[in-house]
N, C-alpha and C positions, 0 to 999 in steps of 0.2 A: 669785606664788601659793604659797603654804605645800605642802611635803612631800607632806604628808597628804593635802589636797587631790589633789594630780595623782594619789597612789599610786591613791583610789577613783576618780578616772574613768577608769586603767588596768584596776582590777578588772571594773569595773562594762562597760565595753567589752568586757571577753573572753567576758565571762557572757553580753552582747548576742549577740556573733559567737557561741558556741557554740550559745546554743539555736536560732540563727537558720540554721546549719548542720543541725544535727542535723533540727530542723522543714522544712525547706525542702521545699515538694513542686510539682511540675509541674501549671499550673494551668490544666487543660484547655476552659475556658469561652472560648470564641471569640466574638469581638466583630467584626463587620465594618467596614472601616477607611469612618472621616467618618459613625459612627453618631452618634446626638442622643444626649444628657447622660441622657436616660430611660434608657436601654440599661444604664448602671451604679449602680453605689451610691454616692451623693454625701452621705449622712450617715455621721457616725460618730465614740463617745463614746468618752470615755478618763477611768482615773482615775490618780493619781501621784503620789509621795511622793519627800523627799529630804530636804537641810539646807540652812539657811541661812548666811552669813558673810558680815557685812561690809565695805564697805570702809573704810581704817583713815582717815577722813577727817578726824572729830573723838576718836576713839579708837585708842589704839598698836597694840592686841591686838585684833584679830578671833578672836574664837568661833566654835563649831558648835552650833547649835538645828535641832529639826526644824522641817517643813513638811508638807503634804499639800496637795494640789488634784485638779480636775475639769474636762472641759471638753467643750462641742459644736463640731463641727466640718460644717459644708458645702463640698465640694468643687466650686470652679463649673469649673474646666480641670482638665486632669490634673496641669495645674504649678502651679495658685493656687488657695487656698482661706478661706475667710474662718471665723476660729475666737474661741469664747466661751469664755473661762478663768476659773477660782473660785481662791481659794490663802487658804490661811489659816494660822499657823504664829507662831515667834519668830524675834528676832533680840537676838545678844547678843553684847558685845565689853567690853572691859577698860582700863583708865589712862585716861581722857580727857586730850588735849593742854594744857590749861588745870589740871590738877594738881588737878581740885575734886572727882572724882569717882572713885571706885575699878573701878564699873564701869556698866552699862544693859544693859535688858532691854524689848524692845519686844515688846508681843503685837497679833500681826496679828490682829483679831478677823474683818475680810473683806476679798477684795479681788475685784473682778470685771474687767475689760480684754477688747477688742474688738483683736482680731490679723488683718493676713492674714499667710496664712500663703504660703511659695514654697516648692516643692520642686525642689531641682538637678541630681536626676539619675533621672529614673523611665524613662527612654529607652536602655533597653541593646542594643547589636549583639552584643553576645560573646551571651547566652543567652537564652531565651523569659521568662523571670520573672526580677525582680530582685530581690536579696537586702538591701540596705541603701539607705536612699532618705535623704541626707543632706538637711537644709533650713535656712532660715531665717526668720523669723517679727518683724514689728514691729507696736505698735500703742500703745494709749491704753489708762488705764483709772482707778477710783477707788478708794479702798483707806481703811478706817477701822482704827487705830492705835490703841495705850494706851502711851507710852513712861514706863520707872520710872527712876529714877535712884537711886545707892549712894553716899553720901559716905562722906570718908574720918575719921569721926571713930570712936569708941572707946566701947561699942560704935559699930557705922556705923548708921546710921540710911536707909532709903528711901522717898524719893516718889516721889509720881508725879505728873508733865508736866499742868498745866493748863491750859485745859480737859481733858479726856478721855470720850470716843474724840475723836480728831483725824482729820478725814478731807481729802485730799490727793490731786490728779493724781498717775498715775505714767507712767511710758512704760517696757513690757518694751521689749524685747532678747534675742530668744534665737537659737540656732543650735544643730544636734540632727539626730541621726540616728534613724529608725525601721528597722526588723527585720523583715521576714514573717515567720512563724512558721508560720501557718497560711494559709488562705483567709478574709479577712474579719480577721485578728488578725495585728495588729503590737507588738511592743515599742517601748518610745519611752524612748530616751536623750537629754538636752540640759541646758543650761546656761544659766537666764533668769539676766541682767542688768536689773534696777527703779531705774530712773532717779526717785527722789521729787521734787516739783516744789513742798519745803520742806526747810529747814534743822530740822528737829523731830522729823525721825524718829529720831533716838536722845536726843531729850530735848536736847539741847545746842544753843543756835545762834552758833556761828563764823564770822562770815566772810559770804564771801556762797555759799558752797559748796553744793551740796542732795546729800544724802544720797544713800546708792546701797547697795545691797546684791548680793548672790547668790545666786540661790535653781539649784543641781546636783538633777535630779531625774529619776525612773524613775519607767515607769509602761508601763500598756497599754493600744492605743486597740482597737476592736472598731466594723469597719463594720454600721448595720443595714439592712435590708433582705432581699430573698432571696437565699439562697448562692448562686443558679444565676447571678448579677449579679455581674460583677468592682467590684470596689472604684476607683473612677475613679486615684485617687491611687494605686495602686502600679501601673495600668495600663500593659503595654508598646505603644505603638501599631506599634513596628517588629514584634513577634512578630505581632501582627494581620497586617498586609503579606505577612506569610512565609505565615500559613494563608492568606490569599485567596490567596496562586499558586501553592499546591499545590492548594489547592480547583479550581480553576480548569485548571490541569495534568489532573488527574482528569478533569473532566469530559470534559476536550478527547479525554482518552482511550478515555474512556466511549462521545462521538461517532463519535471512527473505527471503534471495533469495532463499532458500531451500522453504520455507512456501510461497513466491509468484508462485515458478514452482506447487507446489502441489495446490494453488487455481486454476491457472488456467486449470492444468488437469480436476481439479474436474469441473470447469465450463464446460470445454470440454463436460467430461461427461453427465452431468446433459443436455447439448442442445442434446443430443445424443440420449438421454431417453427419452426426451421431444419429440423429432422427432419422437421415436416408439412407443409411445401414439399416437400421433395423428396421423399418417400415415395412409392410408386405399388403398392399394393397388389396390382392387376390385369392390371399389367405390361402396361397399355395405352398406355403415350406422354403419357398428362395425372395429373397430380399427386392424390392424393387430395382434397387441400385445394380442387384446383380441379374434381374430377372430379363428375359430376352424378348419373353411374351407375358406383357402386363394385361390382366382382364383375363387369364384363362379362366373358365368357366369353372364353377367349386365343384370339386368329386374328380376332377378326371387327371388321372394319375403322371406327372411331373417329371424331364429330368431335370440335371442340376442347373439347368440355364433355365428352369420354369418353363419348357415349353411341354407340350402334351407327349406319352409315350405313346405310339401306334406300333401295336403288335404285325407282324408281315404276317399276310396271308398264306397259310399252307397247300391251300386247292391250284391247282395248275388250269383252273375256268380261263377261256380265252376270251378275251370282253374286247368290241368293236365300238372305236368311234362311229358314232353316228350323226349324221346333219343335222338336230336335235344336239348334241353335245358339243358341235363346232358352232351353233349359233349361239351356245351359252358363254362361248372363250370370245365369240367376236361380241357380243357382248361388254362383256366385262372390259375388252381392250376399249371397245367406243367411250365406255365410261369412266377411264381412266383420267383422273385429276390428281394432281401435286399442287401443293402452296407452292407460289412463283418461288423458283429459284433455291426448291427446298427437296427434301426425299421424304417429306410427311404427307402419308395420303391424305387426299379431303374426306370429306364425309359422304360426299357424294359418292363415291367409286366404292362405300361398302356393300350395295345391296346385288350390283353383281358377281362384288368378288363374293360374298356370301354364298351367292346360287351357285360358283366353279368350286367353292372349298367343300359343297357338297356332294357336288358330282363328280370331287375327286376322292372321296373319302365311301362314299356308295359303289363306283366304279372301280376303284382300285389307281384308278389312270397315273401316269407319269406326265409333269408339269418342267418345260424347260422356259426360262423367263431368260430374255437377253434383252442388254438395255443399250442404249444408243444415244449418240448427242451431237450435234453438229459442231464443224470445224472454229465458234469462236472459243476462244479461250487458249490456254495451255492444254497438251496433250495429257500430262498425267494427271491434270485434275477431272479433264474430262472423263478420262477413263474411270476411278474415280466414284465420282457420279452417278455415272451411267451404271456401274455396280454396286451402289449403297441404294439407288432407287428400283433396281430389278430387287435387290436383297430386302427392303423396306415392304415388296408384294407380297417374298417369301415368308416374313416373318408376322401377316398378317393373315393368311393364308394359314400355318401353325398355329395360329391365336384359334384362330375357327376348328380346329381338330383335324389338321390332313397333315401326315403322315410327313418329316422335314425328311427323311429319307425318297418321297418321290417328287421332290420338287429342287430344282438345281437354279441356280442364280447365276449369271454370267455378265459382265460388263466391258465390251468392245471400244466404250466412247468413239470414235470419229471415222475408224477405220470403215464401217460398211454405209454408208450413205446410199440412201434410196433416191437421194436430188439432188440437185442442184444447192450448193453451198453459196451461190455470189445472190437470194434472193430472200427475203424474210418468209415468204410461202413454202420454199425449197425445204429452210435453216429448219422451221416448225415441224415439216414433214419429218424430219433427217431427229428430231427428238422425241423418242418412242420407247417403248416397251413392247417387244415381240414377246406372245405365245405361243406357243409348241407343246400339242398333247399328244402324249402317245401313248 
C-alpha cells in the first residue's frame, strides 16, 4: 500500500480517537438485561466520503479519485446487523500493463449492495460505555460504470468502453471502526474492498483477472428513533448486568429498613401489652386488662374479675321498700347519662347511682336493670346494647361495694317499646334503662 495511503488512515484515526474522547459522555439510559429488540433503536443512517485507488491489476500506477456514499442500517442483535449502502465516485490509475494506454478513468455513476454487517467488540468489562466498536461487514451488490480510456498517441486521444454504462456484480469487503461521539451519533472510519465480478471495470480486459479497487472512507452514522432508547449496536449488556445488581442491592436495602421500622414498632408494641398485663391500677391483686371493676376501693377483699366479695346475709330481717327508697331508684334513673352512642356512663349519673349502691348494700335489696333501644338499627345489635349498657350500671354499682350477686342485668333491645317508634320523641323514650328493686 503506497505512503500516502497509510499516512491518511493514520491522520484520519487520530481525528477519530480524539473527538471520540473529547465527546465521550456516560450514558445513563438503563435497559434491563434479556429485554426485546423494541426496547432499543435498531435503525440508523449514515452518510460518507473518501477516495478511491485501485488495484495495480491491469495498471502500474494507482491513483486517488474521490467517492461519496449513503446507507440504512438495521440492527437485529447487538453484534449483527443487516445494511444498505449507495456509493458513487471515480476510479483512476495510470501505464496499463500492455503498453496501449497512458491511463483510465471509470466513473461510478451508482452502485447499491446489500451487507451484514458484525460488530467485534460492543461488550466491554473495563467501563459502562464503549468508546470504539471495531467491525466487519460482507455482502453483494450491483454497481453501473462508464470506463474511459487514454491512449498514448500525440496529441492522446480518449474513449470510452463500449457499451456504456456497464453494469456488474460486485462483492464489498470491508472492516472499520465507529466512534461514540454522542448518544445516538457515531463516527465511522473503514476501508471497503469491491471485488468486480468483470474484467472491464478499468476499460481493459487481461487475463482472466476481475478488477478490484479501494474505496478508504469517513463518515457519520446517526441512530433514529427516541434518544431515551439506547442504540442496540453500541449497547453494553455487561453495564446493564452491573445496574440490575445495584438496582436490586437498593432495593434489598430499601426492604430491611422497611423490616427494621416494622420490628421495632412491633417491639414497641409488645412492651405496650406487656405494660397492660401487668399494670394493676387499684392495687387489688388482678390486672387491669383482666380486672372487671377498675377503681375498687384498697382493703376490700376481691374475686378474680377484681370485683368486691359481699358476704350473704345470714338473718332472714324482712326489709320493705319504701317511698324514700323508690325516690332514690327514680332518681338515679332521671340521671342516667351515656356518651352518645356508647355504654360509658357520664360523670354525671355517679352521684346517684352512688346514693342506690348504698341503699342497696345497707338494705340488702335486689336490683333488676333492663335495658331497652328503639327499633333503628339491626335487631342483634340492638339487643346487644341494650345489654352492655344495663351490664355497664351493674358493674359500676360493684365498683361501689354491692353485692354482684343482687343485681341481674338483662337486655331486650327493641322487643318492649313504651312508644311510638315512627317519632324522634317516641325513639328517645323507647331508649332506657329500667329499675326494679325488690
Amino acid at each position: 500500500m503506497p505512503s500516502f495511503f497509510k499516512k491518511t488512515l493514520l491522520v484520519i484515526s487520530a481525528i477519530f480517537f480524539s473527538l471520540g474522547v473529547i465527546a465521550q459522555e456516560l450514558d445513563s439510559a438503563y435497559v434491563e438485561p434479556f429485554s426485546k429488540v423494541s426496547e432499543f433503536r435498531t435503525w440508523s443512517v449514515g452518510i460518507n466520503g473518501g477516495f478511491t485507488m485501485p488495484f495495480a491489476d491491469d495498471y502500474t500506477t494507482p491513483n486517488y479519485q474521490y467517492a461519496y456514499g449513503a446507507f440504512i442500517k438495521k440492527q437485529i442483535l447487538s453484534t449483527l446487523g443487516i445494511q444498505a449502502d449507495f456509493m458513487a465516485g471515480k476510479v483512476f490509475a495510470e501505464n496499463s500493463l500492455n503498453n496501449q494506454y497512458s491511463q483510465y478513468s471509470t466513473k461510478i455513476n451508482w452502485s447499491a449492495s446489500l451487507s451484514v454487517n458484525l460488530i467485534l467488540a460492543n461488550i466491554n468489562w473495563r467501563n459502562r460505555t464503549g468508546l470504539i466498536y471495531p467491525y466487519i461487514s460482507a455482502g453483494v451488490g450491483m454497481m453501473a460504470y462508464e470506463p474511459s480510456l487514454t491512449d498514448l498517441s500525440i496529441p492522446p486521444v480518449t474513449t470510452k468502453y463500449l457499451p456504456a454504462p456497464v453494469q456488474s456484480y460486485f462483492i464489498p469487503l470491508s472492516a472499520g471502526l465507529k466512534v461514540k461521539v454522542a448518544k445516538g451519533v457515531n463516527l465511522d472510519l473503514s476501508c471497503v474492498v469491491n471485488f468486480v465480478s468483470a474484467d472491464n471495470f478499468d476499460g481493459l480486459v487481461l487475463g482472466n483477472t476481475r478488477d478490484r479497487f479501494y474505496y478508504p472512507r469517513f463518515g457519520i452514522e446517526i441512530a433514529l428513533g427516541s434518544r431515551d432508547k439506547q442504540q442496540l449496536a453500541t449497547h453494553n449488556p455487561v453495564a446493564s448486568m452491573r445496574t440490575e445488581y445495584l438496582l436490586q442491592g437498593q432495593s434489598l436495602k430499601k426492604e430491611l429498613m422497611t423490616q427494621k421500622i416494622i420490628n421495632e414498632k412491633l417491639k414497641t408494641d409488645l412492651t405496650n401489652n406487656m405494660n397492660k398485663v401487668i399494670t394493676d391500677s387499684d392495687n387489688d391483686g388482678v390486672a387491669d386488662l383482666y380486672d372487671k371493676c377498675v377503681g375498687t376501693i384498697t382493703g376490700i377483699q376481691v374475686d378474680g374479675s377484681g370485683c368486691p366479695i359481699i358476704l350473704p346475709k345470714t338473718d332472714d330481717k324482712i326489709v320493705y321498700v319504701t317511698e324514700s327508697d323508690k325516690k332514690v331508684v327514680e332518681e338515679a334513673v332521671d340521671d342516667l347519662e351515656f356518651d352518645f352512642n356508647s355504654v360509658k356512663l357520664r360523670p354525671s349519673s355517679y352521684p346517684s347511682l352512688n346514693t342506690l349502691a348504698r341503699l342497696l348494700i345497707d338494705k340488702g335489696f335486689n336490683l333488676k336493670l333492663e335495658g331497652h333501644t328503639d327499633n333503628v338499627g339491626p335487631t342483634d345489635v340492638n339487643l346487644k346494647f341494650s345489654k352492655d349498657r344495663a351490664e355497664a350500671i351493674k358493674a359500676y354499682l360493684i365498683s361501689r361495694g354491692v353485692n354482684p350477686s343482687k343485681i341481674e342485668a338483662i337486655g331486650y333491645g327493641r322487643e318492649h317499646p313504651i312508644a311510638t317508634n315512627s317519632t324522634e320523641e317516641g325513639r328517645q323514650q323507647n331508649r332506657r334503662v329500667e329499675f326494679t328493686l325488690y
